[in-house]
C-alpha positions in Angstrom: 55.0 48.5 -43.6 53.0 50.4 -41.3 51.6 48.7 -38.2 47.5 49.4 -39.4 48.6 47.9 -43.0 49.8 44.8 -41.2 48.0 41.6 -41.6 46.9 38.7 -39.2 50.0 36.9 -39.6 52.4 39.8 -39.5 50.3 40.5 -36.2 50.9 37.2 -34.8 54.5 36.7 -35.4 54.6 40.9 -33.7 53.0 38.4 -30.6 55.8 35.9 -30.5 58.5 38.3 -30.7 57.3 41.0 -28.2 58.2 40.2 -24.5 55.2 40.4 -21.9 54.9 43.3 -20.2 55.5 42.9 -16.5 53.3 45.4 -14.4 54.3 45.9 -11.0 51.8 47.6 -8.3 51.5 48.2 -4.8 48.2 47.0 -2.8 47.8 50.0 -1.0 49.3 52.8 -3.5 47.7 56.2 -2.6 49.1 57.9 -6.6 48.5 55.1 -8.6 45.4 52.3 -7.3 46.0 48.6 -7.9 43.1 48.4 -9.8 44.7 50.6 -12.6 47.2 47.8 -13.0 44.6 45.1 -12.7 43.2 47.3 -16.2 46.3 47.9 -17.4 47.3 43.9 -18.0 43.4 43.4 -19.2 44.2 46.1 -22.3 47.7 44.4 -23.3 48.5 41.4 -25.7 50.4 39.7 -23.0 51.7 41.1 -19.4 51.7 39.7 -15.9 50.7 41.7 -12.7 53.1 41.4 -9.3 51.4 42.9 -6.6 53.6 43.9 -3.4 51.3 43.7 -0.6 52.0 46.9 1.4 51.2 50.9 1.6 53.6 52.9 -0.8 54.3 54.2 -4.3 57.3 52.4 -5.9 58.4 49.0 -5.2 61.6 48.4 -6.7 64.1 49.0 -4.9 62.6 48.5 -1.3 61.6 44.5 -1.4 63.6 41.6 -2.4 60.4 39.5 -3.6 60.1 42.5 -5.9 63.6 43.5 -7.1 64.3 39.6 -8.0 61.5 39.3 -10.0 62.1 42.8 -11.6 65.6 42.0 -12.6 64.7 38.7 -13.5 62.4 40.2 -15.8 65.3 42.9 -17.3 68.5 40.6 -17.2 66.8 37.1 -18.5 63.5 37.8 -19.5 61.6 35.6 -17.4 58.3 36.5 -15.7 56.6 35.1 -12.5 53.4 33.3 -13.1 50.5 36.5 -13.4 48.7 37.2 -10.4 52.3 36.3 -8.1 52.4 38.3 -4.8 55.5 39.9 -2.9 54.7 40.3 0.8 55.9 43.6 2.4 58.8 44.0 4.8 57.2 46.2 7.2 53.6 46.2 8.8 50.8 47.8 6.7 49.0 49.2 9.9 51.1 50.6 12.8 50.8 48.3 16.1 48.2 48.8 18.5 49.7 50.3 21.7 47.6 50.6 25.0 47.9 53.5 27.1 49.7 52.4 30.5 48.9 53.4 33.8 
């Protein structure tokens, strides 16, 4: 049966069986804004946003809050609770230095 010739309760059990999408996104991502992912989760049946608060594009791979809950996610199909935050290893900003004299 065809996914448009499907009815309500075909639909619903489709729900229960699908996993949740988990969307990961970077505060301060120059390619891709985290407000795309904040729309992104608003247009699927069920996902969960994990921000990693820091400048970049990618994530995984470079911060342990993240790659926990990614493989979390991939090896036992768990998701942190939507909205969850991953703070960033290194400084957003670079550090103020004063000129000496």
């Amino acid at each position: 049966m065809a996914r448009a010739e499907q009815g309500p309760r075909d639909q619903a059990a489709h729900r229960r069986w699908c996993a949740a999408a988990l969307v990961v996104a970077s505060r301060l991502d120059p390619v891709t804004p985290h407000h795309w992912a904040e729309n992104m989760i608003r247009t699927l049946d069920s996902a969960v946003l994990l921000t990693r608060e820091g400048i970049g594009h990618g994530s995984y791979g470079t911060n342990p809050c993240i790659n926990s809950a990614v493989d979390a996610a991939l090896i036992h199909g768990t998701h942190p609770a939507n909205g969850t935050k991953c703070k960033t290893n290194t400084p957003t900003t670079r550090p103020l230095v004063t000129a000496s004299h």
